[in-house]
N, C-alpha and C positions, 0 to 999 in steps of 0.2 A: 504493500500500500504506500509506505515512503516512495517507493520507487516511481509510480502514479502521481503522488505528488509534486515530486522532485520535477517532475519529466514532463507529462501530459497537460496535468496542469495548467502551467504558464503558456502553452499553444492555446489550448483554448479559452483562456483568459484574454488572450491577446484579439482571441478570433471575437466573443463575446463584447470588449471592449471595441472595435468595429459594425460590430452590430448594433449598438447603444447608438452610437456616434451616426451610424444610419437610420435608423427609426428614429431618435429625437431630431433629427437633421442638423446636427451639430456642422456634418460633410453633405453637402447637395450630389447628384450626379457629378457636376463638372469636376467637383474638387475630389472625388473619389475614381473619375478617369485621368486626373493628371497624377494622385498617387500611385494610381496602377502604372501609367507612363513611366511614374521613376522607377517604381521596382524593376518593373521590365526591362528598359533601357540602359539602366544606370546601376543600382545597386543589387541584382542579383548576376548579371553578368560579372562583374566585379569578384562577389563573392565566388562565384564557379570559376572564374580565370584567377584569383587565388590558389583554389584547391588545387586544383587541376596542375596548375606551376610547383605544385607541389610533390608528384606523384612519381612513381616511378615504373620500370616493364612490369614488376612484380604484381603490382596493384593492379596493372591493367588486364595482366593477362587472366585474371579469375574467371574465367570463362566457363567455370559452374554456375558462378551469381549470374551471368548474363543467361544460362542456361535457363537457369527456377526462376530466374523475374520474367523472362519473356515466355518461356512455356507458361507462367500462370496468366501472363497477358491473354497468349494466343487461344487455350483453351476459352478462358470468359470471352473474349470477341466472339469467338466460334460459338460458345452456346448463344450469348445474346443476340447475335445473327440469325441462328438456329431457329429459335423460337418467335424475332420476329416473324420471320418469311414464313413460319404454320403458322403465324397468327392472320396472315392474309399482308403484310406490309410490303410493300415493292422495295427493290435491292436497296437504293437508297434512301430510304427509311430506315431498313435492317439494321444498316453499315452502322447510322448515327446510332442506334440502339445499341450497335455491339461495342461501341467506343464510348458509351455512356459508361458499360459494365466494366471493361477493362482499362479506361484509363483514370489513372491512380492522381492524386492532387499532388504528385513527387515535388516538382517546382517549387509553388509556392507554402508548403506545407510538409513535404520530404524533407529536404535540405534543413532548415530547421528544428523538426522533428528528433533526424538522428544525428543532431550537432546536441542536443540537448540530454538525449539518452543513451548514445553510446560515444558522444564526444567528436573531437577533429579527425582521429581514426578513420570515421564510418564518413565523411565528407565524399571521396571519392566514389563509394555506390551510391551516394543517394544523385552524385552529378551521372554518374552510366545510368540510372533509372533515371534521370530526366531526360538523357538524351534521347534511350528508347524508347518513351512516353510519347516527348512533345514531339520528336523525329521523324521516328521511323511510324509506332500506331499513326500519329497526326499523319502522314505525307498515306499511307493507305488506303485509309477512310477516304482521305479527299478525292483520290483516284479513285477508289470504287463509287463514290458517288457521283463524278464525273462521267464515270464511262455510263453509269445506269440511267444520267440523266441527259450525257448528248449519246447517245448508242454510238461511242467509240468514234464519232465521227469528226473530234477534234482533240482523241487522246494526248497525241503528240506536244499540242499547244498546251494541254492540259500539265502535261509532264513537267514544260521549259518552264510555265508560270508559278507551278508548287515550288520547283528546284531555282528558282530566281528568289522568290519567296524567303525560302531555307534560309540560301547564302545568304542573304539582307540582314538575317535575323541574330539579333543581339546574342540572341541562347542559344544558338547556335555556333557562331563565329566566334565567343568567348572562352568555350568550353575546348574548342578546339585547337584555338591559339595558345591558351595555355597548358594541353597535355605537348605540344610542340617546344614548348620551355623546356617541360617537364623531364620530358624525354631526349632533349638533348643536352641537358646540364649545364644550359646557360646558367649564369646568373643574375636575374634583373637586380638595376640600382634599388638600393636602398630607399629613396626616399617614393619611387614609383610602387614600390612595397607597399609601404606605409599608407602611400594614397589610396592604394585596392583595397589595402584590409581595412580600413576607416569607411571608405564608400560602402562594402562587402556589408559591413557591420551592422546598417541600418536596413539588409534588405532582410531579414527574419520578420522584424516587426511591423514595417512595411505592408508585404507581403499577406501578414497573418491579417493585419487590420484591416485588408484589402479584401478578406474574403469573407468578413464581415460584416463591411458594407456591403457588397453583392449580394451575400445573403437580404440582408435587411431593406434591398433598394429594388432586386429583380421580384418583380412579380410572378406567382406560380399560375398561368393561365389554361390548367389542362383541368380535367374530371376523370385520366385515365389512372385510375389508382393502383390497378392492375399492373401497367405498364410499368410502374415508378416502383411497386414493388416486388415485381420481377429483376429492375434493372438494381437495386438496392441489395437485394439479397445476393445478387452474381459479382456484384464490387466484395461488398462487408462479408462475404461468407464462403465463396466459390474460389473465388481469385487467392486471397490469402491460404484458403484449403492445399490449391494443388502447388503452388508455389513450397508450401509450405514438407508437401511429401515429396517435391522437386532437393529441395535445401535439405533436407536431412537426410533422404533416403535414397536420392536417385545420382546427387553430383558432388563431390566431393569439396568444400570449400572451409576459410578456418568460420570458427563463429562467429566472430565482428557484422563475413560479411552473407552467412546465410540468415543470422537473427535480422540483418538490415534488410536484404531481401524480403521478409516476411512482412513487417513492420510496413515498407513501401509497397508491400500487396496492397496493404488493408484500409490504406488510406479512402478517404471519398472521394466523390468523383471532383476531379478538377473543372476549369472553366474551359478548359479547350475543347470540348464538345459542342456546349452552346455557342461558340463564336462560330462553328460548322452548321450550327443547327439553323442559326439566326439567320449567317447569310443565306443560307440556301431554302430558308422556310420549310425545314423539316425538322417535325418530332421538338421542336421551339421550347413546347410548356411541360412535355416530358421531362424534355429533357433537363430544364430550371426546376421543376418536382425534383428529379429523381437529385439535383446537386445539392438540393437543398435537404431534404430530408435522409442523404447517406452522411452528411456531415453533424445532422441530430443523433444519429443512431450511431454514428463514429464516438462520440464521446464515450459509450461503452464500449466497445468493442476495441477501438485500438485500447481504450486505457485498459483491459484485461490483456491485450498481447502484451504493452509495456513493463505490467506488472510480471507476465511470465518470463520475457526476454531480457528486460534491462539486467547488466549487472549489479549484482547482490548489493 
């Protein structure tokens, strides 16, 4: 229960404290898109090209973790796909549906997370599970929904503008630039150090207040209760499941980084679905239900994994 404490705690305190700030309108829209801007932009990039500069072949090559976080990804897409497409939903509905279930809130709520419960150690999984989150799932989905909505008749264009996309992208270019430090053992100046990890520093809190607002600002527009607790139950329950008999029993890795693997199963869903949902006009108030009420239901659930995984 310390360990819950200690750990879980102060995330959703933080998150709670966002929430407040949103419902009393302390933060309007505007000022709640331009704190999202910084985290984005500025201070979690920062904090991932920190770690990242930090890292070495050893770290990277754990390619059990990348094994059990992406096999628990792949299954929960696959069921949530699954079950849309019996449910009567066309492909591109499915997709958003399978990327409700499977993508984990890593980003803004990982990285923090498991800076808090298993320390600066576990920094470099929770950055590979957001690469493979916002990445690789993100660049999927938006091609399976492309191809189902122009019937492949401008996949091509479709490809060059996700992967223009990519490259642009702060979380992306940052993460990448700095396992290139990393791995080559340069050493940056000292004082551009200092600059990262001070910028780095405020994106936790940021971040967490940010998804507190969004809670407290997006409105849930759907009546499919069904849907939200289908997609709820395959994030909070499925995904940390197989991930979880991935990490202990199928791929060999130390514990630091299969408890972190589990831990960034379990997460809620993050906002990168609704940005796909939003533009494209699908599955919208689903999918605003399902982020909304897996990060209610998160408050037990992860804080029962932290209290089994964190150390003693």
């Amino acid at each position: 229960m310390q360990a819950v404490l200690n750990s879980a705690l102060p995330i959703f305190a933080l998150i709670l404290t966002g929430f407040l700030c949103g419902r009393f309108n302390v933060f309007d829209r505007t000022a709640t898109d331009n704190l999202n801007r910084f985290a984005v932009y500025l201070a979690l990039p920062a904090l991932i090209f920190t770690a990242m500069s930090r890292i070495g072949v050893e770290q990277v090559s754990q390619f059990g973790f990348i094994g059990a976080f992406c096999g628990g990804i792949a299954a929960t897409f696959a069921t949530g796909f699954a079950i849309s497409r019996l449910r009567g939903r066309r492909v591109a509905n499915a997709s958003i549906e399978g990327l409700d279930a499977g993508y984990s809130n890593v980003g803004f709520m990982g990285i923090p997370m498991c800076l808090l419960v298993f320390g600066p150690d576990s920094a470099p999984a929770s950055i590979i599970a957001t690469l493979f989150t916002a990445c690789v799932l993100f660049l999927f989905a938006i091609v399976v929904v492309e191809m189902d909505l122009q019937k492949g008749a401008t996949l091509g264009a479709t490809i060059a503008k996700v992967a223009r996309s990519l490259l642009t992208s702060p979380l992306f270019i940052a993460p990448v630039a700095g396992l290139a430090v990393g791995l080559s053992g340069f050493a940056l100046p000292a004082p551009f150090m200092s600059f990262t990890t001070l910028l780095g520093g405020a994106a936790s809190p940021a971040a967490l207040v940010c998804i507190g607002l969004f809670l407290a600002q997006e409105r849930v527009v759907t009546h499919d209760a069904n849907s939200i607790a289908i997609l709820v139950s395959l994030k909070l329950v499925m995904q940390p499941a197989v991930t979880a008999l991935l990490a202990f029993h199928v791929f060999a890795m130390p514990p630091l980084w299969s408890h972190s693997a589990v831990i960034l199963s379990a997460l809620p869903i993050g906002s990168g679905p609704f940005t796909i949902a939003k533009l494209y006009g699908l599955e919208a108030g689903v999918t605003s239900g399902a982020i909304l009420v897996s990060h209610i239901f998160a408050v037990l659930t992860v804080s029962l994994l932290v209290a089994w995984l964190a150390p003693g």
